[in-house]
C-alpha positions as CSV (number, residue, x, y, z in Angstrom):
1,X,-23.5,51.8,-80.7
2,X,-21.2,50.0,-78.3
3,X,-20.6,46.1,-79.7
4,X,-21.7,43.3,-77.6
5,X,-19.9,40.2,-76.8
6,X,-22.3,37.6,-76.0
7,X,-19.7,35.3,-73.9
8,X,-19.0,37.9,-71.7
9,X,-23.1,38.4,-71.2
10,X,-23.6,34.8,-70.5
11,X,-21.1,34.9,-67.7
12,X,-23.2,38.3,-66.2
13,X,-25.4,38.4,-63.7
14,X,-28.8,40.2,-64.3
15,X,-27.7,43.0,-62.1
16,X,-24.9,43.6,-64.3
17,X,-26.4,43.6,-67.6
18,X,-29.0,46.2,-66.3
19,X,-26.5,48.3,-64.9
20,X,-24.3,48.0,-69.1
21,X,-28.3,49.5,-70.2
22,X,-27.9,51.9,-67.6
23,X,-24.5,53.1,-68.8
24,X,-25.9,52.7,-72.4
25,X,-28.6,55.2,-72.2
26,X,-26.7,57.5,-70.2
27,X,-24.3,57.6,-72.2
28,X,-26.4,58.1,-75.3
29,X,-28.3,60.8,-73.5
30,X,-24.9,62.9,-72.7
31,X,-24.3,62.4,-76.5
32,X,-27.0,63.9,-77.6
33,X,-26.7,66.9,-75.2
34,X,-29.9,65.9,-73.2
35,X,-30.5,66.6,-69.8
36,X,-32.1,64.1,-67.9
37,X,-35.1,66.2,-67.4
38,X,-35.2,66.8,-71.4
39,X,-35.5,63.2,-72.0
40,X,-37.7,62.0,-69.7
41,X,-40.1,64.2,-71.0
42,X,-39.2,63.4,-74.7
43,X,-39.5,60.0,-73.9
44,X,-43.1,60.7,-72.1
45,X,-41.6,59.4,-68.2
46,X,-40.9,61.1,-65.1
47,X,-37.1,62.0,-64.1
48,X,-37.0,59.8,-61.0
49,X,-38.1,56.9,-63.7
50,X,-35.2,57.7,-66.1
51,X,-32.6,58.5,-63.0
52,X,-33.5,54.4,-62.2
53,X,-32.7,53.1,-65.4
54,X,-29.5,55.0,-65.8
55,X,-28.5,53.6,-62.1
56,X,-29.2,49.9,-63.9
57,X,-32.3,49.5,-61.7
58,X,-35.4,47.2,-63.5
59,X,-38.0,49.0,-65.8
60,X,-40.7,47.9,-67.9
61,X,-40.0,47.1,-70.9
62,X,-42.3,49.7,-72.6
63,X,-40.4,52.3,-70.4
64,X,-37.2,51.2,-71.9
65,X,-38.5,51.1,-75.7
66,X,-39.9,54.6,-75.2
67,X,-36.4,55.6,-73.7
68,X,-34.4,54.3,-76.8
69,X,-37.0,56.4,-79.0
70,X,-36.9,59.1,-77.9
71,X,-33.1,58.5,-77.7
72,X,-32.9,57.4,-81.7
73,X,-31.6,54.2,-81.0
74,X,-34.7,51.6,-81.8
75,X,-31.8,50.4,-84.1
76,X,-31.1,48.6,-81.1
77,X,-33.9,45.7,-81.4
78,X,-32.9,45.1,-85.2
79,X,-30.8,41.8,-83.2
80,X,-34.7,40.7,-82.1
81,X,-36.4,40.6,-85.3
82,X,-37.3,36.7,-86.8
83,X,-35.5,35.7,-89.6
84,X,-37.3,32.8,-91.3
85,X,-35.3,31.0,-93.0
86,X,-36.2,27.6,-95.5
87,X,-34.7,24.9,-95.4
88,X,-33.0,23.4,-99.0
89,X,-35.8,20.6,-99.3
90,X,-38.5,23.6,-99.0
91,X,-36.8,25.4,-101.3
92,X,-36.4,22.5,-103.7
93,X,-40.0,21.8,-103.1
94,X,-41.7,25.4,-103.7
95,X,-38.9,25.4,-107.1
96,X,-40.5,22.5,-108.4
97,X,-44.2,23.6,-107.8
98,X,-44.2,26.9,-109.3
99,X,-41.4,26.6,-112.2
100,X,-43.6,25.5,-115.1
101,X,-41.9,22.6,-117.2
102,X,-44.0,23.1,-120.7
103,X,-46.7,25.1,-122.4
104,X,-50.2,24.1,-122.4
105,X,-52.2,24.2,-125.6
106,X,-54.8,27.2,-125.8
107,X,-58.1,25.9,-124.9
108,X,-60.7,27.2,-127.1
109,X,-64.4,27.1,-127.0
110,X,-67.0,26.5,-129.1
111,X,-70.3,27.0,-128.9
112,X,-72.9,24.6,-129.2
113,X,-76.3,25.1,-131.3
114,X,-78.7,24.4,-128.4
115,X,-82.6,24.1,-129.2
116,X,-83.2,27.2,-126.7
């Protein structure tokens, strides 16, 4: 996968970073040995849908998501996921709560005589 430097995307005009998918995709496709034909229909899109991507024109984003599919490279949105992180008082706080400190004594029950 090609790496991506995010100063130089700041700097980038829309236009531009559509046009570094386009070369992305088409240069994924030729790597694969895929005609364009092959996968538009792997992808489940028509040519002339493809053809606009690769020439860094706007898609849809599901368009796009089933183009990386079919492509093998959902790897891609890994840089998307959430990554929750706690901070050290939460973590502090949650150690405290759930690590026990002592034993309790075994409660045991007796049974009463009742007049029943």
């Amino acid at each position: 996968m090609m790496e991506i430097n995010n100063n130089n995307y700041k700097a980038n005009s829309d236009k531009s970073i559509l046009n570094k998918i386009g070369e992305f995709v088409k240069h994924s496709r030729l790597k694969i040995n895929k005609t364009q034909a092959q996968l538009a229909s792997d992808a489940g899109i028509n040519r002339s849908t493809l053809i606009e991507l690769e020439n860094g024109n706007g898609v849809n984003m599901l368009t796009f998501i089933q183009v990386m599919r079919a492509l093998g490279q959902l790897d891609f949105f890994k840089s998307l996921e959430v990554q929750t992180e706690l901070s050290p008082m939460m973590l502090a706080e949650m150690h405290a709560k759930y690590n026990r400190k002592r034993a309790s004594k075994t409660k045991t029950t007796t049974v009463k005589n009742s007049d029943w």
